[in-house]
C-alpha positions in Angstrom: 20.3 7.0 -6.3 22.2 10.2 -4.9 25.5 9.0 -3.1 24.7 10.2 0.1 22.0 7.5 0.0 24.1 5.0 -1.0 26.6 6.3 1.4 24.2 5.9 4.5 22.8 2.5 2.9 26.9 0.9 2.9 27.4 2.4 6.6 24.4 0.5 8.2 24.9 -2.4 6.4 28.5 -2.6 7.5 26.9 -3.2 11.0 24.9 -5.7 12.8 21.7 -6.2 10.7 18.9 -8.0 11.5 18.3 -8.9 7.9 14.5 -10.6 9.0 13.3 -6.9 10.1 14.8 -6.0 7.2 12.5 -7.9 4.9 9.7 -7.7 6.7 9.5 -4.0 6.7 10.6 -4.0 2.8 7.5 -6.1 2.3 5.2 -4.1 4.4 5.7 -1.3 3.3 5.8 -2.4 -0.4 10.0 -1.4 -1.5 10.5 -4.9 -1.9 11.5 -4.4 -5.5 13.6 -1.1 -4.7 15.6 -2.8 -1.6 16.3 -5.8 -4.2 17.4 -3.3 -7.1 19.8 -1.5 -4.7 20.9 -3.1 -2.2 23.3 -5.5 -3.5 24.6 -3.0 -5.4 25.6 -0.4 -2.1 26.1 -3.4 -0.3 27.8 -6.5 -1.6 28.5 -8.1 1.3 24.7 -8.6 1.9 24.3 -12.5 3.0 22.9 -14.6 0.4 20.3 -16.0 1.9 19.1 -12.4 1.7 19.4 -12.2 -1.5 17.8 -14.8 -2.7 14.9 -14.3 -1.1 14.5 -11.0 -2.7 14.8 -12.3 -5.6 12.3 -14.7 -5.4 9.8 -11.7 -3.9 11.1 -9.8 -7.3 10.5 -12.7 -9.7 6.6 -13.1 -8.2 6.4 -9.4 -8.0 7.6 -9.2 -11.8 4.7 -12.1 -12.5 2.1 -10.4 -11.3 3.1 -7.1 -12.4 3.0 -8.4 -16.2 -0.1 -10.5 -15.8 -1.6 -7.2 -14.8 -0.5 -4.4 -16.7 -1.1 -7.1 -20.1 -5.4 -7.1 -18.4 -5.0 -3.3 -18.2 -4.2 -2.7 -21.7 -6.7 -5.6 -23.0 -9.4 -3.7 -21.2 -8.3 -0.2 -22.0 -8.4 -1.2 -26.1 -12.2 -3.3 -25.1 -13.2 0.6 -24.0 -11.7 2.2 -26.8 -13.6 0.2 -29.2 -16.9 1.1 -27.4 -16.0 4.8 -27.3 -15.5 4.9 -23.4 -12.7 7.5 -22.5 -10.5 5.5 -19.9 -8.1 7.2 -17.6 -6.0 4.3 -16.4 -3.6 5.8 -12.5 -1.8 4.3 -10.0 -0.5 0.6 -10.9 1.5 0.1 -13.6 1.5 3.7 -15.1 2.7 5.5 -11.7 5.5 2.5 -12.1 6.5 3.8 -15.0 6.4 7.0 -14.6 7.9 6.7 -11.0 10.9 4.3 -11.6 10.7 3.8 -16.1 10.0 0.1 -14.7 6.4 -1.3 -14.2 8.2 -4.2 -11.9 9.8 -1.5 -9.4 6.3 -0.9 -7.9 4.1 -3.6 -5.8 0.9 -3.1 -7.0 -2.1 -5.9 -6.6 -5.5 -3.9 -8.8 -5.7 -1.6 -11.4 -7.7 1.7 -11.3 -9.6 3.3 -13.9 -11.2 6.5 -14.3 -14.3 6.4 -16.4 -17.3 9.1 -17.0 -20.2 8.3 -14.8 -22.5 8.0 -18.0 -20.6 5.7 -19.3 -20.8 3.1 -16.5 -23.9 0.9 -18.3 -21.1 0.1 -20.9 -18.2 -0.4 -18.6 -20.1 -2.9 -16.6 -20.8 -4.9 -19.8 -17.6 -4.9 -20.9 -16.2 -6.0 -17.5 -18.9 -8.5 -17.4 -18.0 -10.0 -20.5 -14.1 -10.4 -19.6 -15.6 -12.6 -16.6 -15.4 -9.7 -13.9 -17.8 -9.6 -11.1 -18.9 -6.4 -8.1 -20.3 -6.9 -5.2 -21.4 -3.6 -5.5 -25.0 -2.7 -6.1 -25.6 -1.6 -9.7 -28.5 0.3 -9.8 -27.6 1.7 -13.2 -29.0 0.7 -17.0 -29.1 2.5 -20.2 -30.3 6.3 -19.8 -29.7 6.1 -16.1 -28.8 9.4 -15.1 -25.3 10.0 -13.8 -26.1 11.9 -11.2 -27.3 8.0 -9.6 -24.1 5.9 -10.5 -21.8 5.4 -7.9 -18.7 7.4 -8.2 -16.7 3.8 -7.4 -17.3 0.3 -8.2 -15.0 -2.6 -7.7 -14.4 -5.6 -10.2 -12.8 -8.9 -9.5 -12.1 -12.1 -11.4 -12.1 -15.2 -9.0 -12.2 -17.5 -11.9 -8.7 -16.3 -13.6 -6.8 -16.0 -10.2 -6.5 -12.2 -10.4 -8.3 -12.4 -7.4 -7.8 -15.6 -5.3 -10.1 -16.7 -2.6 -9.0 -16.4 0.8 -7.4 -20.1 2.1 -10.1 -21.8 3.8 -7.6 -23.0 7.1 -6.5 -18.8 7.0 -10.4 -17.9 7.2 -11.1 -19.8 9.5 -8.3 -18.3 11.7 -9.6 -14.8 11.4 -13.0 -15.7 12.3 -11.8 -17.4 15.5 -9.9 -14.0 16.0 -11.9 -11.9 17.9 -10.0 -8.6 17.1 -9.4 -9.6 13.6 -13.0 -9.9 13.3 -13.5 -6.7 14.6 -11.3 -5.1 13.0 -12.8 -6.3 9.6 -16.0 -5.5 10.3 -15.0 -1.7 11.1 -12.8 -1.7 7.4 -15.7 -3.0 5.8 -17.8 -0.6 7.1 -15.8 2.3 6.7 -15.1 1.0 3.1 -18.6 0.6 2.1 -19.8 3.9 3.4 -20.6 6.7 1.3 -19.6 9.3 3.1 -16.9 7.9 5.0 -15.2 10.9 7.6 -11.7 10.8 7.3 -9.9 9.7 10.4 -8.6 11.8 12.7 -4.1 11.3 13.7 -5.2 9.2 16.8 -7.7 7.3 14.6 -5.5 6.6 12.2 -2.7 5.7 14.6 -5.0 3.0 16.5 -6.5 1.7 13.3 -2.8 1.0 12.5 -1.9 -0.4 16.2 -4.8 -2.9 15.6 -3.5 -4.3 12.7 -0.6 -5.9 14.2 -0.8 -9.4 15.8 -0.8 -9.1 19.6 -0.6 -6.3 22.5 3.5 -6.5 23.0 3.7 -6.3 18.9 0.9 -3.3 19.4 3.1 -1.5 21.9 5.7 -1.9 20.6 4.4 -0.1 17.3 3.0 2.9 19.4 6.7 3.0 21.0 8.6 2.9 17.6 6.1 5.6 16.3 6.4 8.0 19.4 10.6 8.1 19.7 12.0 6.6 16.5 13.1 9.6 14.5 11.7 10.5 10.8 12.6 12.5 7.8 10.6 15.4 9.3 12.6 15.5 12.6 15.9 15.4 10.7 14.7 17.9 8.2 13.5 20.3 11.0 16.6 20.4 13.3 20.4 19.5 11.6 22.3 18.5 14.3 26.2 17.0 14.5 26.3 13.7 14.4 27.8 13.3 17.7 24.0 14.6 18.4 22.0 12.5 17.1 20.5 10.7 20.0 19.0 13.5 20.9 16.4 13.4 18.2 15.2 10.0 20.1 14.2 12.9 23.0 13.2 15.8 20.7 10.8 13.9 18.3 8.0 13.3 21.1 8.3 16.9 21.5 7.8 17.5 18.1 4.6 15.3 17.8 3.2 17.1 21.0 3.6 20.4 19.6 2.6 20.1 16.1 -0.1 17.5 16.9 -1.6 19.2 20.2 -2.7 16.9 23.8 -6.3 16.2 22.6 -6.3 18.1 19.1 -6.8 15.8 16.0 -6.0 16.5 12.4 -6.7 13.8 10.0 -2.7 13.1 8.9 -0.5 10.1 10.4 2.3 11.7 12.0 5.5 11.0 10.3 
């Protein structure tokens, strides 16, 4: 970590935290792992109540992470045997190659790139290891290419990889009404095709959906319009007896890069 980092992360924890908001966004946004490896490090005076709960999130995270990566190469050496060139991404090789550390990154699937022609075997293989898809698999030996999917999803109930939703937490989404909703427009944008890609004010009320509640929504569409981000800071440098005004100067920003009515299909940041 550069020391200007570690700098800035010393300063704010010197000051009032809320250490709840604190793990909540670390979780959300997936650092969990990150927070646990540098914060008490920049920070020693970090309560220990914190800390312990990180390291419980690290010690699950580590779990899962192993449990993983151990399926991943178990299935990449089932494909070498059949001659299938496997591209494995994402997971536990961006971990590595990220952080040197498959544990750093929260990951919950793996991803594999395979040649289209090859599907009729991969789907054996996955079979046999006690995977299942959902998908339709409209493919068999000589199928041409040209009609396999270019994406099929594999889960394994059975070994936990893939636990079942909790029947009581089900049954609370279905008596959600905009948790319903909402699902229904995932899975539909999930399962199409040609899905469009969404569109900044799309994207932004997809994620204003997600949270629980209208005060919780607004609250997210307030944060997002004034709280300052990397690209602000980047754009303008001002003296830090200034910095409030980049509370006033980001909405500004959005309006002019983003345009009243115009849509591009990034989140703004």
């Amino acid at each position: 970590m550069e020391p200007v980092i570690a700098d800035e992360i010393r300063r704010i924890a010197a000051g009032p935290l809320d250490w709840d908001f604190l793990l909540r966004e670390a979780a959300e946004n997936s650092v969990t792992p990150l927070v646990a490896r540098h914060l008490p490090i920049c920070s020693p005076e970090t309560p220990v109540g914190v800390l312990e709960k990180l390291k419980a999130s690290v010690r699950a995270n580590a779990a899962r992470s192993l449990k993983l990566t151990a399926e991943l190469i178990a299935l990449l050496d089932l494909l070498r045997s059949k001659d299938v060139l496997a591209i494995p991404y994402k997971g536990p090789v961006l971990a590595v190659q990220a952080y040197g550390d498959l544990t750093l990154r929260e990951f919950q699937d793996l991803d594999i790139i395979v040649r289209q022609r090859d599907m009729p075997e991969v789907h054996k293989i996955m079979t046999g290891r006690g995977f299942r898809t959902n998908s339709p698999v409209p493919f068999s030996e000589g199928t041409p290419p040209v009609a396999i999917s270019g994406e099929y999803i594999y889960r394994d109930e059975a070994r936990g990889m893939d636990a079942p939703m909790p029947a009581e937490v089900r049954g609370r989404i279905h008596a959600d009404l905009a948790a319903t909703a909402l699902a229904r427009d995932f899975e539909a944008r999930l399962l199409s095709r040609a899905p469009a890609p969404l569109g900044s004010a799309a994207r932004f009320d997809l994620r204003r959906r997600m949270l629980a509640g209208k005060r919780a929504g607004w609250a997210y569409s307030l944060r997002l319009t004034l709280a300052p981000a990397q690209e602000d800071w980047s754009g303008l440098h001002l003296p830090r007896v200034l910095t409030p005004l980049y509370f006033l100067l980001r909405p500004l920003r959005l309006l002019r890069k983003y345009g009243l009515g115009r849509e591009r299909p990034s989140q703004p940041s």
